[in-house]
Each structure stands twice: as C-alpha cells, then as structure tokens.
NUDRENDREN-332735 format. One record per residue (C-alpha): chain; residue in three letters; residue number from 0; z, x, y. Coordinates in Angstrom, 3 decimals. Layout:
N
(site "A" "ALA" NUM (Z X Y));
...
//
This chain:
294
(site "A" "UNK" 0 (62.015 85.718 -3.972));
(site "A" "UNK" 1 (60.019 82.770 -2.515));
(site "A" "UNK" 2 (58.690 80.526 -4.843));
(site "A" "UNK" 3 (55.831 77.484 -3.951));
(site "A" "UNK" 4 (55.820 75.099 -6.917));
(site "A" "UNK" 5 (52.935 72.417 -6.827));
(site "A" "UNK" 6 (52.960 69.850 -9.217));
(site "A" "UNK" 7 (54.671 66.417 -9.733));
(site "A" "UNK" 8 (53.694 66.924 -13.388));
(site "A" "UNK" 9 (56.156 66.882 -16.204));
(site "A" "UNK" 10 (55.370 70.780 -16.302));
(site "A" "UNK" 11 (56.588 70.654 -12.738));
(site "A" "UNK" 12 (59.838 69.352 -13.059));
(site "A" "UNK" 13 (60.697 71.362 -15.822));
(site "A" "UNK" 14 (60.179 74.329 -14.204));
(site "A" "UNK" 15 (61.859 72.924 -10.978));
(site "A" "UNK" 16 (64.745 72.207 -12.979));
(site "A" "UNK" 17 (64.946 75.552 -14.756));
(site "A" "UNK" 18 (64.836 77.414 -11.205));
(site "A" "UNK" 19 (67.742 74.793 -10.052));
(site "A" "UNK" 20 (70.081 75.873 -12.993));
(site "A" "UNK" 21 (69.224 79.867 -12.507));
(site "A" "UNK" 22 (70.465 78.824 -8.565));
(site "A" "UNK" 23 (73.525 77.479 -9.989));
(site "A" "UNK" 24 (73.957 79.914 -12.430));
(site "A" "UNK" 25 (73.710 82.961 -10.233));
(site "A" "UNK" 26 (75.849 80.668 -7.257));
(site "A" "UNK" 27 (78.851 80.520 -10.408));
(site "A" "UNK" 28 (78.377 84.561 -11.199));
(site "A" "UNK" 29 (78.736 85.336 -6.869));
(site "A" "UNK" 30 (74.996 86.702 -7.087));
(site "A" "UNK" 31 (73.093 85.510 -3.739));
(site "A" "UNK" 32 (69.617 86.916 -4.609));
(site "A" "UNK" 33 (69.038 82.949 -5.300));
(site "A" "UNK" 34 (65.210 81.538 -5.908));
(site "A" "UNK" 35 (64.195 80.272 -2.669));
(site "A" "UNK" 36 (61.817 77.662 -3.924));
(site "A" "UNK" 37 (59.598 74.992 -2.006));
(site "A" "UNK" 38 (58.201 72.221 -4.552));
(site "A" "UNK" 39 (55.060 70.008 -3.618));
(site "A" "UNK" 40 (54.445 66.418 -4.990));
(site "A" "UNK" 41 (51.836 64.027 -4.103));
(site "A" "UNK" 42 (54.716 61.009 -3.778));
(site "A" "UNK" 43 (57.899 59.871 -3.117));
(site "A" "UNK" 44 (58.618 58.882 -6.577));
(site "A" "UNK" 45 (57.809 62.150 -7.815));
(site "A" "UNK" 46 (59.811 63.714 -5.276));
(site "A" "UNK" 47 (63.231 61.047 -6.844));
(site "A" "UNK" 48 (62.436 62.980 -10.371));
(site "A" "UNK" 49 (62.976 66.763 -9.046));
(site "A" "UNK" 50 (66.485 68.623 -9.242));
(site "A" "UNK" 51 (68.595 68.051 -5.751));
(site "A" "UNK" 52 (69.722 71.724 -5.207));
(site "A" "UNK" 53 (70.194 73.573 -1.950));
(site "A" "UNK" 54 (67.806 76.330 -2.282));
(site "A" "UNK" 55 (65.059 73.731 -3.777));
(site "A" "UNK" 56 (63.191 72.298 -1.187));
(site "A" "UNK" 57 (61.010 69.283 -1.757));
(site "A" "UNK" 58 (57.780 67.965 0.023));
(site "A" "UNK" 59 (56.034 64.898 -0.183));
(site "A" "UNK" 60 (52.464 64.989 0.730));
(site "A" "UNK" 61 (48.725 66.459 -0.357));
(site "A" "UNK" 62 (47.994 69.837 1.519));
(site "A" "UNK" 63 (44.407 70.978 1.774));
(site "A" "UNK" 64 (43.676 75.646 1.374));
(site "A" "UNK" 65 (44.442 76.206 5.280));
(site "A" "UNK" 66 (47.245 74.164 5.072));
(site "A" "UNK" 67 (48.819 76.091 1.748));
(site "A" "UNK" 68 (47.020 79.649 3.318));
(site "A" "UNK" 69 (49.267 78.778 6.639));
(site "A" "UNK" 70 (52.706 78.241 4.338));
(site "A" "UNK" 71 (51.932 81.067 2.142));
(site "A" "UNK" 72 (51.117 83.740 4.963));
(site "A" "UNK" 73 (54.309 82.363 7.025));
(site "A" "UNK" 74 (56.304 83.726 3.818));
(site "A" "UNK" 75 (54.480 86.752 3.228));
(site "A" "UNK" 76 (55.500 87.862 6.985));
(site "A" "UNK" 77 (59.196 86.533 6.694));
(site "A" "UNK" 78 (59.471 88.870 3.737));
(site "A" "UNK" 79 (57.818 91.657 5.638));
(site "A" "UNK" 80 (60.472 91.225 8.792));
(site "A" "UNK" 81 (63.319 91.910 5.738));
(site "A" "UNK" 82 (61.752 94.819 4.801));
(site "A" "UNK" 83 (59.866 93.413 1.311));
(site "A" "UNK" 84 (56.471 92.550 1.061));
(site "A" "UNK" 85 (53.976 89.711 -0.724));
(site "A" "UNK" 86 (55.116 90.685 -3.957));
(site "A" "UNK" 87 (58.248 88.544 -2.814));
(site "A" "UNK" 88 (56.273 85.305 -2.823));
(site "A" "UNK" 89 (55.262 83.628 -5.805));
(site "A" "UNK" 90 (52.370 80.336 -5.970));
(site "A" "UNK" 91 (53.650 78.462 -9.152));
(site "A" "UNK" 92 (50.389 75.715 -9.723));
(site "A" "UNK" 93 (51.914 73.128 -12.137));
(site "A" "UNK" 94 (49.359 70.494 -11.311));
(site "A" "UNK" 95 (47.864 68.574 -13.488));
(site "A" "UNK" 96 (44.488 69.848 -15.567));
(site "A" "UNK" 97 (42.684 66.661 -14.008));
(site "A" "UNK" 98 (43.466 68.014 -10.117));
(site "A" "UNK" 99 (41.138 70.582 -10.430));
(site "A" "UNK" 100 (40.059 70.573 -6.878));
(site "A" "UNK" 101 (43.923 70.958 -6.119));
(site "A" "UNK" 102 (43.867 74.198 -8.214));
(site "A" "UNK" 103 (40.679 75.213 -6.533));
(site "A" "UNK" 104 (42.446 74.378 -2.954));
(site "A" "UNK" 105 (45.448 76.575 -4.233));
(site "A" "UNK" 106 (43.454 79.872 -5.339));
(site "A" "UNK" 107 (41.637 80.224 -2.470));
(site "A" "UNK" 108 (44.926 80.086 0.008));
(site "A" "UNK" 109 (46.349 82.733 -2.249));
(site "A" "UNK" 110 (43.721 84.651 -1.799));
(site "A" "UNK" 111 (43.416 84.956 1.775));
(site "A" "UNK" 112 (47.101 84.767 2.158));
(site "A" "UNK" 113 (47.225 88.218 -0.772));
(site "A" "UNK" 114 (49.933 86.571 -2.648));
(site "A" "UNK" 115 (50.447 86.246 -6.580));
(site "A" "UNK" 116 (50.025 82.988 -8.552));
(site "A" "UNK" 117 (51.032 81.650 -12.063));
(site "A" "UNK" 118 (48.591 78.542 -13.183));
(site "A" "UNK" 119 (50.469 77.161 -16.179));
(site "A" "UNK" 120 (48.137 75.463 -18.780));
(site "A" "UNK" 121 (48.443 72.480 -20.829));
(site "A" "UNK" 122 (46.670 72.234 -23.854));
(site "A" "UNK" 123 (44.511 69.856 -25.072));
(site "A" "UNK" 124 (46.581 67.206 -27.328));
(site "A" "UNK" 125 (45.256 66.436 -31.244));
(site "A" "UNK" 126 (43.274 63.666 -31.919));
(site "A" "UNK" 127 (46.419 62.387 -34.085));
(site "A" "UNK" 128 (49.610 63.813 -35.001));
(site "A" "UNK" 129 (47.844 62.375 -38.809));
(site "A" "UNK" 130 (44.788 64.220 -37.637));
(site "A" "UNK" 131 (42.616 61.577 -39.382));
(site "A" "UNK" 132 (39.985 61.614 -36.696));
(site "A" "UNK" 133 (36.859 64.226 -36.118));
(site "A" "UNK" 134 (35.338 64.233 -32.505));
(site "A" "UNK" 135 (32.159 61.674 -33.124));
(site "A" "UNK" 136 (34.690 59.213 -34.902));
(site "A" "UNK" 137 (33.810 55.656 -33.851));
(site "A" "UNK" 138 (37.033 54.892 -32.912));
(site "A" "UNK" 139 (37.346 57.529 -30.457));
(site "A" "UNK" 140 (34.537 57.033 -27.649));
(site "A" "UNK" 141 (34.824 60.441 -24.928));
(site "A" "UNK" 142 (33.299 59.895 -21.469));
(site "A" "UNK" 143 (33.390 62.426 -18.413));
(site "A" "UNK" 144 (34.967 60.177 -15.875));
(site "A" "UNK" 145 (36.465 57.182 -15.903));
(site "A" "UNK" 146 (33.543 55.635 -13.741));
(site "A" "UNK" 147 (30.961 56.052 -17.234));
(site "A" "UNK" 148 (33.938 54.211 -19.137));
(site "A" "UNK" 149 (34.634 51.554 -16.852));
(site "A" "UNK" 150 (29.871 51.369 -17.233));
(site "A" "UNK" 151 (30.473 51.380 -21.087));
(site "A" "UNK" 152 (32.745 48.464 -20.855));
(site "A" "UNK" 153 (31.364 46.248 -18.017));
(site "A" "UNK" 154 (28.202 46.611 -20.584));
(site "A" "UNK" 155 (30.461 45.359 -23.832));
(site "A" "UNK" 156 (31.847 42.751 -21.736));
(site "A" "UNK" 157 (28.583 41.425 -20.279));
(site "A" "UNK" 158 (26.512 41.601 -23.509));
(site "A" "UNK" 159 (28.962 40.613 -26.216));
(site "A" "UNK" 160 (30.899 37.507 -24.620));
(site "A" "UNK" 161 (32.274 36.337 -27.696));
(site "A" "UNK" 162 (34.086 39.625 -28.750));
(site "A" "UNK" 163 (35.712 40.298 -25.928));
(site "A" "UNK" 164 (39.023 42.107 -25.920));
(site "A" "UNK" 165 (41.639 43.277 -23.830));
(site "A" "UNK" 166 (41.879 46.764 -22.159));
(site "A" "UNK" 167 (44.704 49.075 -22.025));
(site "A" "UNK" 168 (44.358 51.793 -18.681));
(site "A" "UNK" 169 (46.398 54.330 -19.062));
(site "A" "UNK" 170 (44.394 56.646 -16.496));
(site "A" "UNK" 171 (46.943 56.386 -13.461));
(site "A" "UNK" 172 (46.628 54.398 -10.213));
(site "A" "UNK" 173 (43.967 56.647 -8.196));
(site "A" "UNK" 174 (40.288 55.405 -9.593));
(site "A" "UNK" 175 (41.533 51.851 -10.327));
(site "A" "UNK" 176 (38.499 50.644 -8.116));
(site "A" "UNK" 177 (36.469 51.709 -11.360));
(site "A" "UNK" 178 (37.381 49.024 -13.539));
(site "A" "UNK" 179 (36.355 46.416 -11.567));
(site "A" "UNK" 180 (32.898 46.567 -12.472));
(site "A" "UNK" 181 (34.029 44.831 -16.004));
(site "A" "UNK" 182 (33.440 40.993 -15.953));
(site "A" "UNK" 183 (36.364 39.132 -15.571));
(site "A" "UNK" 184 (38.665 42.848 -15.442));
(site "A" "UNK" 185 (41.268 40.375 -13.917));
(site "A" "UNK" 186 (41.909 38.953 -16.853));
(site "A" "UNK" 187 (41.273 41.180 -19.480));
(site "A" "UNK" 188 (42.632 44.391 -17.832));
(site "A" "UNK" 189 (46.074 45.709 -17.802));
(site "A" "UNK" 190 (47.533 48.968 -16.299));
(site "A" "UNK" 191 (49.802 51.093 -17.272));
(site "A" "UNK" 192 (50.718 53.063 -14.101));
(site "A" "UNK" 193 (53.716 54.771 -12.392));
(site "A" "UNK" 194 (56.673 52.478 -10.892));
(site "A" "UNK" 195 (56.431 52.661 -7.383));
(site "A" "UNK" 196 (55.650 50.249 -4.542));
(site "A" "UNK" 197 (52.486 51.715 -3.548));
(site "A" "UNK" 198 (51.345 51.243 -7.190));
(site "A" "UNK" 199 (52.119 47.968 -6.849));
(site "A" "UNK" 200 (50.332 47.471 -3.609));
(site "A" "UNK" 201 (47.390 48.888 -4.445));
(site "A" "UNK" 202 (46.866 46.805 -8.054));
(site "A" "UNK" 203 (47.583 43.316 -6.207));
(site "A" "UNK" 204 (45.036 44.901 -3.666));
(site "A" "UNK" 205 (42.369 45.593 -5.987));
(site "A" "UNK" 206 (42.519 41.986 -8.023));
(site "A" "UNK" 207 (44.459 43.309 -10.871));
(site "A" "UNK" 208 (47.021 40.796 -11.966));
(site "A" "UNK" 209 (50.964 41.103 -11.656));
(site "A" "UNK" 210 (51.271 39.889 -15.128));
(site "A" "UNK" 211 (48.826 42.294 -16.414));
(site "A" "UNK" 212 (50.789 45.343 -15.097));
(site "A" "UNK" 213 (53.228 47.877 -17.103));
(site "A" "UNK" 214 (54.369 50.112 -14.526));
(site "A" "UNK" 215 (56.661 52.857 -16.124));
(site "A" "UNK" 216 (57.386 56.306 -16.552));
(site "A" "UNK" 217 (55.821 58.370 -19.306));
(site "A" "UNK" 218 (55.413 59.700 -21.475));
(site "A" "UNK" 219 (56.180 57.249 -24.317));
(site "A" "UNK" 220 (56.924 57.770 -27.889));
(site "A" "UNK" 221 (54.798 55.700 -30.603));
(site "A" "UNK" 222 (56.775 52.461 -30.754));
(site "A" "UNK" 223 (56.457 51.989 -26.992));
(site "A" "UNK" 224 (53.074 52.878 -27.431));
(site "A" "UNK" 225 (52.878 50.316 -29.744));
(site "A" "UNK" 226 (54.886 47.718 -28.024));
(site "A" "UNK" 227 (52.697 48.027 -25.078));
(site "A" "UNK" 228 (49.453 47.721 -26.874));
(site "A" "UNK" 229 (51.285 44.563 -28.924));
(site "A" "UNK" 230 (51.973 43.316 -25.611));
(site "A" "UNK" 231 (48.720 43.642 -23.970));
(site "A" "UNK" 232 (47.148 42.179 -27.269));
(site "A" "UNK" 233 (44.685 45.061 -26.487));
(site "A" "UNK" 234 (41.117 45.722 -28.223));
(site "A" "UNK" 235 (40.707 48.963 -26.105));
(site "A" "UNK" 236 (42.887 51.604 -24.699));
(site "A" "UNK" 237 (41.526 53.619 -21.449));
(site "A" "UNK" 238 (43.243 57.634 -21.566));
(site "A" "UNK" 239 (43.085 60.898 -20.391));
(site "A" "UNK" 240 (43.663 63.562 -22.848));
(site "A" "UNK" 241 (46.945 64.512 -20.978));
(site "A" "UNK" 242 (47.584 66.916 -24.183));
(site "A" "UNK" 243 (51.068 67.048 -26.151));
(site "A" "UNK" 244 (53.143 66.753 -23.349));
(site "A" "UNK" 245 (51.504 64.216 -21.703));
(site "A" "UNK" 246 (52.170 61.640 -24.335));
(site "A" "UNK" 247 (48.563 61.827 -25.512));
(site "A" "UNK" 248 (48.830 62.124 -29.703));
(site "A" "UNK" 249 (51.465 59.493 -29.376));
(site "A" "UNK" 250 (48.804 57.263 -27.750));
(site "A" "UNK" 251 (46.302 57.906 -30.122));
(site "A" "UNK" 252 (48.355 56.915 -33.415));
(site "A" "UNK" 253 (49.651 53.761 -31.831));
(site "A" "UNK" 254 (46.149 53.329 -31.177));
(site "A" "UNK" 255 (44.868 54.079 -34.985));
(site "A" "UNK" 256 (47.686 51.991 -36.411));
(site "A" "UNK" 257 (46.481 48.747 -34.384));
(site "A" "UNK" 258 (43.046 49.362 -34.732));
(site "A" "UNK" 259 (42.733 49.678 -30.754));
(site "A" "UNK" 260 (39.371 51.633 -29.964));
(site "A" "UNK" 261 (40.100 54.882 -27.652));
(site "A" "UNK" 262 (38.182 55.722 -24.922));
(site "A" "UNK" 263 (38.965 59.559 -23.950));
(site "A" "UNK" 264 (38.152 60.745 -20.257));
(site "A" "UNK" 265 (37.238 64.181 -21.052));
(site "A" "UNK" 266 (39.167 66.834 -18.403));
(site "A" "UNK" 267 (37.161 67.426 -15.367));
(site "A" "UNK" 268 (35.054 71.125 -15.178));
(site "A" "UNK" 269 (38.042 73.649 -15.534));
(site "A" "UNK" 270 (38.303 75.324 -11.358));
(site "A" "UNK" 271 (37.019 78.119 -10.708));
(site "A" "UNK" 272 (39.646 81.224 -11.177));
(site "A" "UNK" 273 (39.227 84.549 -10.547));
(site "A" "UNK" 274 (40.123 87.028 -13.205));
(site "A" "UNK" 275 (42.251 89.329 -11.355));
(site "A" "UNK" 276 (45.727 90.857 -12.308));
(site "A" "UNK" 277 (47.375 89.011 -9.317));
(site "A" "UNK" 278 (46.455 85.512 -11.125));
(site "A" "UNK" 279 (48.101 84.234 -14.549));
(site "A" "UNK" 280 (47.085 81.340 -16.555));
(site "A" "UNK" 281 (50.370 81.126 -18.722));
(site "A" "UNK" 282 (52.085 78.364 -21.258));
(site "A" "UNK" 283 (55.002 76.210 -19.563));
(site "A" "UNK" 284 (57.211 78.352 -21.987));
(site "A" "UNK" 285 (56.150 82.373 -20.638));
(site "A" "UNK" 286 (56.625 80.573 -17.318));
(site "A" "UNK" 287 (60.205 79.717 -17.812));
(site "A" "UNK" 288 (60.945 83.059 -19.515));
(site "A" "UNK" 289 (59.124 84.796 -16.087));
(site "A" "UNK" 290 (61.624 83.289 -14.081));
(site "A" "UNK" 291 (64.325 84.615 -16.382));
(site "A" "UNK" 292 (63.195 88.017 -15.100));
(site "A" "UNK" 293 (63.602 87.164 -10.947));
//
C-alpha cells in the first residue's frame, strides 16, 4: 500500500504517527507488507513535528493538481508493474478546513490520476466548553475573512480613540498584511504564530513588533490561554474556529473569563467534493481504525 498524507495539521501528525508505529509494529512481528507512506507539509517546522521512520517519507513544499496528478499516477503505474492496481494507492487529505483550495487542488489530481481518497473532517469547536454563548452574542463578533475583521477594527480604532485596546491574532502568519490597516497595529497588535524563522522574518517585515510576538506551538490549554491574553493585556482576540482540536473552546473561555471580545473568522466555503464511493469524508478516529485494516 502507498499512502500520500497532506497535512501539517495536528490531524496530520497523528495519523503520520499511527502509520509509523503500524511500520514498527509489523517490522517487530517479520511482516514486510509495511505502509509505504509519503507525507506533505507546507514547512520545515512542520516537517521537525512528523515521526522519523524509514518507510515515512517527508516533503516540504506546496504542490499545485498536476503536480499531485503527476505523483499519484507515478504510483498507480509502479503498483501496476507489481502486478496490483490503483486500489494500492491511497490520498489521505489531512489539511486544514481553512485550505480549501488545497482540498480542491487534491480532488481533482485524484480524479484524473483514478485513485481513492480519505478527507478527514474536523468539526466545528463549541462556543464554550460552559456553552454560555448563542451565535449573535455580543461578545462573539463572526466575520468571513480575516480582511472584514482587520475593516471592523481599523474602524473601532479610528473612531473610538479613547477606548482603544489591545488585539490578540491568533489567525497564523499567512494574511498578517491584513492587520495593518488598524491605526497604530504596531503597537496595539500582537501575534500569536508558529516558532519558526520565517515567522519571524515575515512579522519584523510587516511592522509588527518583536515584543509584541508569542510565537509557539498550539494548541494551548486555558491557563496559557489566559496567560497570553494577561500578557498581551488584550481587549480583543482575532481566531479561527479551528474546532476542538485546534485549541478553539479553550480560546473562547479564556476569552469569556477576561472579558476579551472574540472575533471568529468563519471557515472559508467548504471545496467542492464529489459524492462518489472512491471519496470519504471521515472523523480523525475511522481514519486511524482504516489503517488498522491495511
């Protein structure tokens, strides 16, 4: 079996580590019908988080459809020369729900390339673990994309000088540029981002102050949620709804015990998916019990 994993996601690694311990497992019992598996993250740091095994192959780098059809259809005729067929290759999309055009990208190479694919799910996270909050609540604010948030705010900030607070982004690195349309965002912003150089880089770039930066790996329970917002002194936190396992309840009680106001970035326009038996949208737990059965 030949398995391409996409996804530097939390849902990623798990699964990456699962197939490294069936290796091992089957390596111990002298069984050699090991999970040949190629994994796909977008950096270098999520490539230091994934499982070092022999038959787990990491890559570091974005892929556009011909690039993934050209992988894919390489595999489906390797398996053909040994006498199996595509049924031996497996697409695993572990991406986040935000990369939609990732998952779009990914469909339509396994289409043309006739192989099967698993699209594991993440569901959406409670408002609050308390669940104190409706949708509508006026300390949750949703938004469709971080660009209408960072409007919202550059429009509190230029209108109501004297109330001005600071701002918590926990949205990642990639639309920083956003928040620069807030008066003053150097001084009232900080980020909450991924630890790697090129975060670094690109914050200094973009104005945003080393002293306002947290970068870290999440998720985070409630009392570093807390600490951070303590820390940042912070009127308003910036999130996507990254769900349970993204950290994203946790977030929004730290949030409701500090009286921090939320804004949500809704989840992009779920990709386009065809409804065929050959693709799966599945939990992160029938996935791992799937790969039981290779």
């Amino acid at each position: 079996m030949h398995i391409f994993l996409f996804g530097g996601t939390t849902e990623g690694r798990k699964i990456a580590d699962y197939i490294a311990r069936s290796n091992e497992e089957k390596n111990i019992a002298g069984l050699y019908d090991f999970l040949e598996t190629d994994v796909y993250v977008a950096t270098d740091y999520g490539a230091s988080l994934l499982p070092k095994e022999k038959h787990v192959r990491v890559h570091v780098g974005r892929l556009d459809a011909e690039e993934m059809f050209g992988l894919f259809r390489q595999a489906v005729l390797r398996e053909e020369d040994e006498g199996s067929d595509a049924s031996q290759v497996l697409v695993i999309d572990a991406t986040h729900p935000y990369a939609a055009a990732v998952t779009e990208n990914i469909v339509d190479a396994c289409i043309r390339a006739e192989v099967p694919c698993i699209r594991v799910y993440r569901p959406y996270g409670r408002l609050s673990s308390r669940e104190m909050l409706e949708r509508g609540s006026s300390d949750f604010l949703y938004f469709d994309t971080i660009k209408d948030a960072a409007s919202w705010l550059k429009t509190i900030y230029s209108s109501e000088v004297g109330i001005r607070k600071n701002i918590l982004i926990t949205t990642g690195s990639k639309e920083l540029e956003e928040y620069r349309v807030i008066p003053s965002y150097q001084d009232y912003c900080y980020v909450r981002a991924l630890p790697t150089l090129e975060v670094l880089e690109k914050c200094s770039k973009l104005g945003f102050r080393r002293d306002r930066l947290i970068l870290m790996q999440g998720p985070f329970k409630e009392d570093m949620n807390l600490a951070q917002m303590r820390y940042a002194d912070a009127g308003f936190l910036v999130t996507k709804d990254s769900g349970e396992i993204g950290g994203f309840p946790e977030k929004c009680d730290a949030a409701i015990e500090l009286g921090v106001r939320v804004l949500v970035i809704g989840r992009p326009k779920e990709a386009l998916v065809p409804n065929e038996d050959w693709y799966q949208v599945v939990s992160l737990q029938e996935v791992l019990k799937f790969i039981d059965l290779l």
